[in-house]
C-alpha positions as CSV (number, residue, x, y, z in Angstrom):
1,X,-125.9,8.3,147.7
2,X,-122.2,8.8,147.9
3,X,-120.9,9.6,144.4
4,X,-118.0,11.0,142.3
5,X,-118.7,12.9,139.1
6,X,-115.6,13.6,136.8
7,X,-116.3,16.4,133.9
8,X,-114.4,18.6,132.1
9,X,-112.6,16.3,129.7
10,X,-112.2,17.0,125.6
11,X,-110.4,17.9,122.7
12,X,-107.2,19.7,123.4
13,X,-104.3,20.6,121.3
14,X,-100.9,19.4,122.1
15,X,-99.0,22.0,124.7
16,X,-102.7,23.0,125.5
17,X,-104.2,22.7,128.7
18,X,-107.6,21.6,130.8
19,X,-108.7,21.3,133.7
20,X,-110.8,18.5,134.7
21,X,-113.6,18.3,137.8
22,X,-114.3,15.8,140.5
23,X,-117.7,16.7,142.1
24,X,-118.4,14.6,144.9
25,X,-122.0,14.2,146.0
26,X,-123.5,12.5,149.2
27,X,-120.8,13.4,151.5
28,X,-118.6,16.0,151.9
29,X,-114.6,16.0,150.8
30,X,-113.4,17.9,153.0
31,X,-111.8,15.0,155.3
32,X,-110.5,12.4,152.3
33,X,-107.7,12.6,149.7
34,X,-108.8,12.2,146.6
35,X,-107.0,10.3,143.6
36,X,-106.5,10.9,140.1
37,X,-105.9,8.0,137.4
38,X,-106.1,7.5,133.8
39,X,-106.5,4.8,131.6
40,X,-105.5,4.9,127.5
41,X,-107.2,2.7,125.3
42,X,-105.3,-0.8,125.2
43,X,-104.0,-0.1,128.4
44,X,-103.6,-0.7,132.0
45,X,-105.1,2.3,134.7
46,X,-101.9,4.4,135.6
47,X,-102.6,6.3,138.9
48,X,-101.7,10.2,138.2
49,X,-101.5,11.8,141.2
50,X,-103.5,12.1,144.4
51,X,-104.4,15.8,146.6
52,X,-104.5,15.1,150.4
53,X,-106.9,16.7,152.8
54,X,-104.2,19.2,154.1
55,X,-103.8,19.8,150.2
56,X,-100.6,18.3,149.6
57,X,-99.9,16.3,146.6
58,X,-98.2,13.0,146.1
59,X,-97.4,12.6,142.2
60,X,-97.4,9.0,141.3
61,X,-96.3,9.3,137.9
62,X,-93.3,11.2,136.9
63,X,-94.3,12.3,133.5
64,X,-97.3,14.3,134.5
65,X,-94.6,16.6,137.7
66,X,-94.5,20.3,136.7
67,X,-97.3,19.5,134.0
68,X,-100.3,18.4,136.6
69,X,-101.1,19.6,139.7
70,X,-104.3,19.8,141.6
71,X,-106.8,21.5,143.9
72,X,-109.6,21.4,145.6
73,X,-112.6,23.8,147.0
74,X,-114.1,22.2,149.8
75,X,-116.8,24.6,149.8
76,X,-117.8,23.1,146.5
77,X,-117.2,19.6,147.3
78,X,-115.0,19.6,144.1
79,X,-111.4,18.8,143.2
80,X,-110.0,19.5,140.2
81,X,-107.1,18.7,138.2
82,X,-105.1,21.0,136.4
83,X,-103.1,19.7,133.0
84,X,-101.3,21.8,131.5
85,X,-98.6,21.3,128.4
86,X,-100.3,18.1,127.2
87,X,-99.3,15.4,125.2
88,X,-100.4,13.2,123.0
89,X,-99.7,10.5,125.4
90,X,-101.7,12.0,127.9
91,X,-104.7,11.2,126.1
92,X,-106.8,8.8,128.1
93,X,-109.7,8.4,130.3
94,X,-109.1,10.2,133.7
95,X,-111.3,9.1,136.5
96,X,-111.2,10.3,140.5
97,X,-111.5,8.1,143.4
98,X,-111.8,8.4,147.1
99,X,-109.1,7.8,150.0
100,X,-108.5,7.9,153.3
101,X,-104.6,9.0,153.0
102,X,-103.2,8.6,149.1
103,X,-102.6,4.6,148.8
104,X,-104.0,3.7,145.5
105,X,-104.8,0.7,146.9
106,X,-107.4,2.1,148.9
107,X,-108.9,4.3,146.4
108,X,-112.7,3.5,146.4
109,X,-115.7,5.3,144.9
110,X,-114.3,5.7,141.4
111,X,-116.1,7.8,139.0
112,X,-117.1,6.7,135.4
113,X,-114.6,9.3,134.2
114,X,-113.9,12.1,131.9
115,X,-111.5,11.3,128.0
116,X,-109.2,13.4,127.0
117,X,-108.0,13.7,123.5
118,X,-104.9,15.2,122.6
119,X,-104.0,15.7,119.1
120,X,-101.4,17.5,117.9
């Protein structure tokens, strides 16, 4: 069964960082880009950023450059993303999807997603 797991998520103190997991599980990553939204409470799903197969990023969201970035270890069939500097409106719940290239309209397969919490 083809699935996407997002951990990692928390507490974290304002300027603190974390790094959440994707861990994908019925197929392997190696060939897809995978996405990278988050959704505050009250609020519409903002798509974050999204890591290509060939490991290049495309940053949707301009508040997150030089803050976010991520990664991925094919040999774990895991992405992760890397938040570092957080603020307290980076608090949400973050959630990974699958893609062929990194159109969020595309994204499919999304995980039931990791919260943050930022407090400061």
């Amino acid at each position: 069964q083809v699935a996407l797991v997002e951990s990692g998520g928390g507490l974290v103190q304002a300027g603190g960082s974390v790094k959440l997991i994707c861990a994908a599980s019925g197929f392997s990553l190696d060939y897809y880009s995978i996405g990278w939204s988050r959704q505050a409470p009250g609020k519409e799903r903002e798509n974050v950023l999204c890591i290509h197969a060939t490991n290049r990023i495309t940053y949707y969201s301009n508040s997150v450059k030089g803050r976010f970035t991520s990664s991925r270890d094919n040999a774990k069939n895991t992405v992760y993303l890397q938040m570092n500097n957080l603020k307290p409106e980076d608090a949400a719940l973050y959630s990974c999807a699958l893609g062929n290239g990194c159109v969020p309209a595309d994204f499919r397969q999304w995980g039931q997603g990791t919260r943050v919490t930022v407090f400061s």
